[in-house]
TORKOL-508457 format. One record per residue (C-alpha): residue number from 1; x, y, z; residue in one letter. Coordinates in Angstrom, 1 decimal. Example, Ala and Ser with C-alpha at 12.3 -4.5 7.8 and 13.67 -1.06 7.14 Angstrom:
# residues 2
NODE   nr       X       Y       Z  rest
NODE    1    12.3    -4.5     7.8     a
NODE    2    13.7    -1.1     7.1     s
END
This chain:
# residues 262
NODE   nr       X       Y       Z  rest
NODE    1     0.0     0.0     0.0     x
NODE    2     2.7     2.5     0.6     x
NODE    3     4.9     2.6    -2.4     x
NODE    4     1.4     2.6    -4.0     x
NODE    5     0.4     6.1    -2.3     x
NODE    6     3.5     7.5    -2.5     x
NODE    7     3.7     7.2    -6.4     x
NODE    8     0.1     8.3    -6.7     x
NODE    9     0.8    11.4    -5.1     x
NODE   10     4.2    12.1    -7.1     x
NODE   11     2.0    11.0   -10.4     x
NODE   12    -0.9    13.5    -9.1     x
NODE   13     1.2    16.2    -7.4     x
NODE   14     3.2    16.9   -10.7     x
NODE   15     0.0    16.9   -13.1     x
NODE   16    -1.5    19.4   -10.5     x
NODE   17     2.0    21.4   -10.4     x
NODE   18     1.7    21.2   -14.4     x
NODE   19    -2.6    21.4   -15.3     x
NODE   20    -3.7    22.2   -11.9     x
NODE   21    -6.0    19.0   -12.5     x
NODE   22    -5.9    15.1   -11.3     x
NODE   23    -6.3    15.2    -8.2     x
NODE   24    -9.5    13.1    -8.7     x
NODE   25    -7.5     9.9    -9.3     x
NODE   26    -6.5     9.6    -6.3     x
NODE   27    -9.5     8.5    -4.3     x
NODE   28   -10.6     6.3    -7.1     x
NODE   29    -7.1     4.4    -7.6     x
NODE   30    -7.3     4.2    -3.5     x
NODE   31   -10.5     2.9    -3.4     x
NODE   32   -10.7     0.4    -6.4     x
NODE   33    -7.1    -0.4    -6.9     x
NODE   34    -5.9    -0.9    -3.1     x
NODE   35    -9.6    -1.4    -1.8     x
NODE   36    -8.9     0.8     0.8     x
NODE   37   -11.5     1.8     3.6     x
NODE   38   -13.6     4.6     1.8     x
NODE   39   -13.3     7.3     5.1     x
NODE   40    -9.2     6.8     4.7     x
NODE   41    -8.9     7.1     0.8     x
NODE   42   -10.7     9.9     1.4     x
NODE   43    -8.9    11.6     4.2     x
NODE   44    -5.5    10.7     2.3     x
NODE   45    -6.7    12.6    -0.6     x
NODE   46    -7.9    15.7     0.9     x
NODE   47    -4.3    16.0     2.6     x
NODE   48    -2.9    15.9    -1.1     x
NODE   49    -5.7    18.2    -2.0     x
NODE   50    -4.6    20.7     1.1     x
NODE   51    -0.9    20.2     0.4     x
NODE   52    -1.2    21.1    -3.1     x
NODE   53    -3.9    23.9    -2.9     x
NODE   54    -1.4    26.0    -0.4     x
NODE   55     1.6    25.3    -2.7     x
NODE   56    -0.1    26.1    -6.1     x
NODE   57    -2.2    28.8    -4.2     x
NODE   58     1.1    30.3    -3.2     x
NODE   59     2.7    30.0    -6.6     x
NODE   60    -0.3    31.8    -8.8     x
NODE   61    -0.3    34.2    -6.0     x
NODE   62     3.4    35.4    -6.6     x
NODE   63     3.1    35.1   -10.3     x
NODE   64     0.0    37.5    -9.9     x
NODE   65    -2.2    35.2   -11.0     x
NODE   66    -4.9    35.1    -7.8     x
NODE   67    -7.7    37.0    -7.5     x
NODE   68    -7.8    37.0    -3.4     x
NODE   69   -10.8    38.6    -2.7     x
NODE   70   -13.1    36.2    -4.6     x
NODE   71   -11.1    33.1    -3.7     x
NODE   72   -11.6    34.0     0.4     x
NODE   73   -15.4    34.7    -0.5     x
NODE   74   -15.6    31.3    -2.6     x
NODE   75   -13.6    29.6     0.2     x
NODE   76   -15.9    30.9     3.0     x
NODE   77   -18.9    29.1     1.4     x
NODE   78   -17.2    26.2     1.0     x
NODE   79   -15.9    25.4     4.5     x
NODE   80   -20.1    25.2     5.4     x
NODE   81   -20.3    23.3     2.1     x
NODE   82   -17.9    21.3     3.0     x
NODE   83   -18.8    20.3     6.5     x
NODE   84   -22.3    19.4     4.8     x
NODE   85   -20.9    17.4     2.7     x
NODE   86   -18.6    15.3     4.8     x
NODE   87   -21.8    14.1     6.9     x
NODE   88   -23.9    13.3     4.2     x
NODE   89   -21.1    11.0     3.0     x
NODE   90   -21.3     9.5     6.6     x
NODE   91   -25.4     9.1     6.1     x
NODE   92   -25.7     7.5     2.8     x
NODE   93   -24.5     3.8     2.1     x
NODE   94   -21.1     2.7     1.3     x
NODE   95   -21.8     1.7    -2.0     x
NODE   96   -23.9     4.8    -3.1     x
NODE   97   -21.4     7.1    -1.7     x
NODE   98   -18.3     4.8    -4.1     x
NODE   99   -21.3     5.1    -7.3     x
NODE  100   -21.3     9.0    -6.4     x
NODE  101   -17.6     8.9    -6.1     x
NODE  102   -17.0     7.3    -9.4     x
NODE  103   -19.7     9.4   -11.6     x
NODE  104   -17.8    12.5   -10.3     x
NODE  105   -14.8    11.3   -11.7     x
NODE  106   -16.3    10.1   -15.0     x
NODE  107   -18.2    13.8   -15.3     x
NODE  108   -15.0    15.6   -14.9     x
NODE  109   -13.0    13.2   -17.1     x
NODE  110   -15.6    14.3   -19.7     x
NODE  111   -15.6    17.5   -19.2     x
NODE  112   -12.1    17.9   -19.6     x
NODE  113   -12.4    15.7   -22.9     x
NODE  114   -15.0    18.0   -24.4     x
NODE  115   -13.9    20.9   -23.4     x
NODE  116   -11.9    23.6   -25.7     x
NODE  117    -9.2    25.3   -23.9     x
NODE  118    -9.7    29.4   -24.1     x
NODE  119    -6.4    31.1   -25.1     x
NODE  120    -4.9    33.1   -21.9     x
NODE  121    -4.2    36.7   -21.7     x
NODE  122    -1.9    38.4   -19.7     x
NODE  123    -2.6    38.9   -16.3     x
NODE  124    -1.6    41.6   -13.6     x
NODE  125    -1.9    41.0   -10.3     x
NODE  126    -5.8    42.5    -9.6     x
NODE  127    -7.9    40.3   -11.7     x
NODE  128    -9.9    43.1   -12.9     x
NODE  129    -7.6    44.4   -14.7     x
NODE  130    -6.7    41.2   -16.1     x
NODE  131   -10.4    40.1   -17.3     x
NODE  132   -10.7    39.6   -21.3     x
NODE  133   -13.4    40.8   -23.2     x
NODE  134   -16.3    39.2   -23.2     x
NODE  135   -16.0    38.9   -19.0     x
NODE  136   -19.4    40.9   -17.9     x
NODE  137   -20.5    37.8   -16.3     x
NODE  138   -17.6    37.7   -14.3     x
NODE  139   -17.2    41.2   -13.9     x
NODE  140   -20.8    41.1   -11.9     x
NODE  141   -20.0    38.2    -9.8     x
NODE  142   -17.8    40.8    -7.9     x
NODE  143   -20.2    42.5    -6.3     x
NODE  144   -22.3    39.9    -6.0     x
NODE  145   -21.2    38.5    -3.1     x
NODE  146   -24.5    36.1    -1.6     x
NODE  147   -24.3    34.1    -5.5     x
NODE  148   -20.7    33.7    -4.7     x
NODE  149   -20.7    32.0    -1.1     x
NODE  150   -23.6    29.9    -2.3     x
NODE  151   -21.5    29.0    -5.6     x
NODE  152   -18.6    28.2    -2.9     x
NODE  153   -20.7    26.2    -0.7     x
NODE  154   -22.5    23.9    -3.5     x
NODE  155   -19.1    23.5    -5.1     x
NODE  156   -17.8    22.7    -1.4     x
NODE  157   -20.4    20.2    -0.5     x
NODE  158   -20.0    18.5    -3.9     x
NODE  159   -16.2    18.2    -3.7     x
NODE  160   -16.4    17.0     0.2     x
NODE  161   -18.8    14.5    -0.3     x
NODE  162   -17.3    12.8    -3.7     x
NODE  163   -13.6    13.2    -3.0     x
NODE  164   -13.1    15.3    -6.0     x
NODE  165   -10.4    18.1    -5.4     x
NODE  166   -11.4    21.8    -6.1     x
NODE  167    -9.8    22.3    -9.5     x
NODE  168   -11.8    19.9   -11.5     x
NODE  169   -15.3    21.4   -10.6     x
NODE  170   -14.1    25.0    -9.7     x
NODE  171   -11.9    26.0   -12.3     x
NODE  172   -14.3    25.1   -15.8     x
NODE  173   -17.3    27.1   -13.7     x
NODE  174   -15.3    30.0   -13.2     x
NODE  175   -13.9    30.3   -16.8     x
NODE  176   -17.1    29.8   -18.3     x
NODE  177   -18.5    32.8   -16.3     x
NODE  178   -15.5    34.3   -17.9     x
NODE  179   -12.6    34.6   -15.5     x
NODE  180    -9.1    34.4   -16.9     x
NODE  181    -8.2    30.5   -17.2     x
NODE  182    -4.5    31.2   -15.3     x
NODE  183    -6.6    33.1   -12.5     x
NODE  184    -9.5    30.5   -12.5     x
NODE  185    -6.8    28.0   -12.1     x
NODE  186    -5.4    29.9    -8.8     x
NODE  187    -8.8    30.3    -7.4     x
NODE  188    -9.7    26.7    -7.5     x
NODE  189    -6.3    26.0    -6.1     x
NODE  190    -7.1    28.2    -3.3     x
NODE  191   -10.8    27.2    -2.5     x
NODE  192    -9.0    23.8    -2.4     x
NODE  193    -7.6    24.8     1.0     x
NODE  194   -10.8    25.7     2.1     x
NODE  195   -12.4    22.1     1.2     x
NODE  196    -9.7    19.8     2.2     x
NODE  197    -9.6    21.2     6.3     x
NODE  198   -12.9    20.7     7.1     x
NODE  199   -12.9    17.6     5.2     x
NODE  200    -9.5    16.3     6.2     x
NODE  201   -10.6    16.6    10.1     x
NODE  202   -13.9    15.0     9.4     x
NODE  203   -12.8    11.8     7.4     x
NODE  204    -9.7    11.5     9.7     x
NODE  205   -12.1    11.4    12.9     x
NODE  206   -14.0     8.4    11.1     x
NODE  207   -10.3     6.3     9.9     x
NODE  208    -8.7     3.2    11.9     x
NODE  209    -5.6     5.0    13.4     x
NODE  210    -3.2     2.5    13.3     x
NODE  211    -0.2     3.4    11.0     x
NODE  212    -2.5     6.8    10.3     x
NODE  213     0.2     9.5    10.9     x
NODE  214     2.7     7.7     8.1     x
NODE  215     0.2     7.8     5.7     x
NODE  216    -0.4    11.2     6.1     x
NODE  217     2.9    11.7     5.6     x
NODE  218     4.0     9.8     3.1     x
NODE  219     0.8    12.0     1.0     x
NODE  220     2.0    15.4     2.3     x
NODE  221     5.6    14.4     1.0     x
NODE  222     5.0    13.0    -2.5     x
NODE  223     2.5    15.4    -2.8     x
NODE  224     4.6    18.2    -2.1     x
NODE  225     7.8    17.4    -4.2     x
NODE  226     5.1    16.5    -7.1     x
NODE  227     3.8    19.6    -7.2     x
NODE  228     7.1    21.4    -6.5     x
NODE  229     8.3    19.5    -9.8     x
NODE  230     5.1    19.8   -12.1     x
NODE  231     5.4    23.3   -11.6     x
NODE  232     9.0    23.4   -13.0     x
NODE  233     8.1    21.5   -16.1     x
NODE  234     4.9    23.3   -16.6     x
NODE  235     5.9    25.4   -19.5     x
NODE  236     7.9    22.6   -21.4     x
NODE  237     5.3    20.2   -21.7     x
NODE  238     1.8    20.2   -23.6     x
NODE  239    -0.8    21.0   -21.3     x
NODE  240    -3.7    20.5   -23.5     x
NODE  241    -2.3    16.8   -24.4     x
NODE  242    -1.8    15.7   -21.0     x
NODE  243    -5.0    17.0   -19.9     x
NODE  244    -6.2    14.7   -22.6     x
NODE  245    -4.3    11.8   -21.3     x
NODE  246    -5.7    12.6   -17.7     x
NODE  247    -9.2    12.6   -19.1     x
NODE  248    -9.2     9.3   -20.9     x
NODE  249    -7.6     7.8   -18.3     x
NODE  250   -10.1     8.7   -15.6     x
NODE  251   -13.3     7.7   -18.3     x
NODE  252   -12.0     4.9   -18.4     x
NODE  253   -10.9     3.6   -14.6     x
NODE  254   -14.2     5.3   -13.6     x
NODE  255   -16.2     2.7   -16.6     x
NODE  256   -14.6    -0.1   -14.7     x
NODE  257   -15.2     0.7   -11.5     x
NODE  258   -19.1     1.6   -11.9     x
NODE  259   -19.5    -1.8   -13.7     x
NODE  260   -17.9    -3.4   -11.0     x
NODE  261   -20.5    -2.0    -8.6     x
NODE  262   -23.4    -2.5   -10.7     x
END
């Protein structure tokens, strides 16, 4: 189970550190591939998920890529979401929480299939001076702040209660309502952190503890250096291709695994 875990997380870290996406593999390859108690896949993931939401927060941040302001009022609603959705995980049965967990995954893997990648503009640090034309939608969200808590806590509650990161949901809302695609990317990142501490204490309360604190570590670890690398290769490999690869892949695991189930 370890060496397992601690290449996920270098596989999942450096995508993130390169996409900002994949995250979602992990609690699917946890929970299928190792069979691993559904509350601990879960709890490992999130730790990846908080690990590399404050180091790709961080970077997008000093590359004045972060819209701040809209990331703490996203994150805000999602802490309540995602308290809500850590307990309804709890109340609904173990294998319609895995079916939930597993059509997440094949969603996103879609979405990412069928999606078409916007080209970026330049970006200053204040995202509103950064916003392309065509951005109203966005533009309005700003001082709209009750639509954005509630976006933040429905996003919150989804992510929480399938295991999905905050990237894969978050990110292709937020540049469909027009927000830069490098920004988007930093916000998701960001609302990440909000998601994964609720949800990290709440799965962790519900795990066996034996052998607990060096699996936790060996995720932080791999996670970390993963992202710490992806980042360093981001701008000499094809995003759009592996993003592909990412999404076929995850179609395709997440196929298997509902079959399995049905």
């Amino acid at each position: 189970m370890l060496p397992v875990i601690a290449v996920m997380n270098l596989i999942v870290g450096t995508l993130v550190g390169v996409s900002g996406i994949a995250g979602f593999l992990l609690p699917i390859v946890f929970t299928g591939y190792l069979g691993m108690d559904l509350s601990l896949s879960l709890a490992l993931s999130f730790i990846s998920f908080l690990t590399s939401g404050i180091i790709g927060s961080y970077r997008y941040q000093r590359q004045g890529q972060m819209d701040l302001k809209f990331g703490v009022l996203v994150g805000i609603g999602s802490i309540a979401g995602a308290v809500l959705g850590v307990k309804l995980n709890f109340m609904i049965p173990l294998t319609t929480a895995k079916m939930f967990l597993y059509l997440v995954v094949l969603a996103s893997g879609l979405s990412i299939l069928v999606k078409k990648d916007k080209p970026e503009t330049a970006s200053s640090g204040d995202s509103s001076a950064a916003l392309p034309s065509g951005s109203a939608v966005y533009t309005g969200l700003l001082g709209n702040k009750p639509f954005v808590l509630l976006f933040g806590f429905i996003t919150g509650a989804i992510c929480a209660l399938s295991g999905a990161g905050g990237p894969i949901l978050v990110m292709p809302i937020l540049v469909t309502l027009g927000m830069p695609v490098r920004t988007a990317v930093g916000v998701s990142l960001f609302d990440s952190i909000f998601i994964a501490l609720p949800a990290c204490v709440g799965y962790l309360s519900n795990c066996p503890k034996e052998g607990l604190l060096v699996l936790c570590l060996i995720s932080f670890v791999c996670q970390a250096i993963g992202v710490f690398f992806g980042a360093g290769q981001a701008g000499r490999i094809n995003v759009r291709v592996l993003k592909k690869g990412v999404a076929v892949f995850s179609i395709a695991i997440a196929v298997y695994m509902i079959i399995g189930l049905i």
